[in-house]
C-alpha positions as CSV (number, residue, x, y, z in Angstrom):
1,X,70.0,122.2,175.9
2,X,70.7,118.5,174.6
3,X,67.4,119.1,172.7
4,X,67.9,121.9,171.1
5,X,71.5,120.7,169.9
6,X,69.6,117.9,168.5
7,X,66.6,119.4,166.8
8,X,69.3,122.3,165.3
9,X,70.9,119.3,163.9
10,X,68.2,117.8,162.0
11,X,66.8,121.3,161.1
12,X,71.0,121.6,159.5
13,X,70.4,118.6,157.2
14,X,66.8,119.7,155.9
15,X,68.5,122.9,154.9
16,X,71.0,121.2,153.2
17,X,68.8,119.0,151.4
18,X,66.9,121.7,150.3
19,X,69.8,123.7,149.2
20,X,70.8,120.5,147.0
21,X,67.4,120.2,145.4
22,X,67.3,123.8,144.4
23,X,70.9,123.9,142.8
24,X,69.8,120.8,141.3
25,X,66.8,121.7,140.2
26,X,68.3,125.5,138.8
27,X,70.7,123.2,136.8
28,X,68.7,121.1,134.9
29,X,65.5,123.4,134.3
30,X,66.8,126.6,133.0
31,X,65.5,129.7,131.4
32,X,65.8,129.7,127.1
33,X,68.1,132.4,127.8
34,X,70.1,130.4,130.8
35,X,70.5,127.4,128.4
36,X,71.8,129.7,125.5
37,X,74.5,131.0,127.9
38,X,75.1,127.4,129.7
39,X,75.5,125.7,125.9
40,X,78.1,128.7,125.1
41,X,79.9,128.0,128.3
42,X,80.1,124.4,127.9
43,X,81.3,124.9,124.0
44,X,84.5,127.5,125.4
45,X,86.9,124.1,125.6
46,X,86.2,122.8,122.7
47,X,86.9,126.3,120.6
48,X,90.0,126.7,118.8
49,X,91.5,130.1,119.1
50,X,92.2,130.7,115.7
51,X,88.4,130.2,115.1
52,X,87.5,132.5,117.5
53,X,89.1,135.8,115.9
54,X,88.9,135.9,112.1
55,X,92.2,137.6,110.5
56,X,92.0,141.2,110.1
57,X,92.2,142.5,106.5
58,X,95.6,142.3,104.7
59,X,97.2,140.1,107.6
60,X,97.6,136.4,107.1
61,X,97.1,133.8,109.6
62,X,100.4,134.0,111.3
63,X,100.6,137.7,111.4
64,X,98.0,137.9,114.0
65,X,98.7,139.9,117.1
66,X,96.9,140.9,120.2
67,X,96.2,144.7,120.1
């Protein structure tokens, strides 16, 4: 039994190596159209609202409200 415990245990940290390698690997070799959506993501803090929305016609800036 003191075996198995043991071998289950290293067989637990090759999994979770692999696991690691494949996020990692996921992460830093993506699809064109997984880097398109990963660039847009990482640009959302650095929008300004106001820039996001244009003005509809005949409002001015501060008139804007959510509909």
């Amino acid at each position: 039994m003191e075996e198995l415990s043991h071998f289950m245990r290293n067989l637990w940290v090759v999994w979770l190596m692999a696991i690691f390698v494949g996020i990692v690997a996921w992460a830093y070799w993506p699809s064109r159209r997984r880097r398109q959506s990963l660039q847009e993501q990482a640009n959302i803090p650095l929008r300004d609202d106001e820039d996001d929305v244009p003005p509809a016609r005949g409002q001015s800036q501060g008139d804007r409200r959510p509909k």
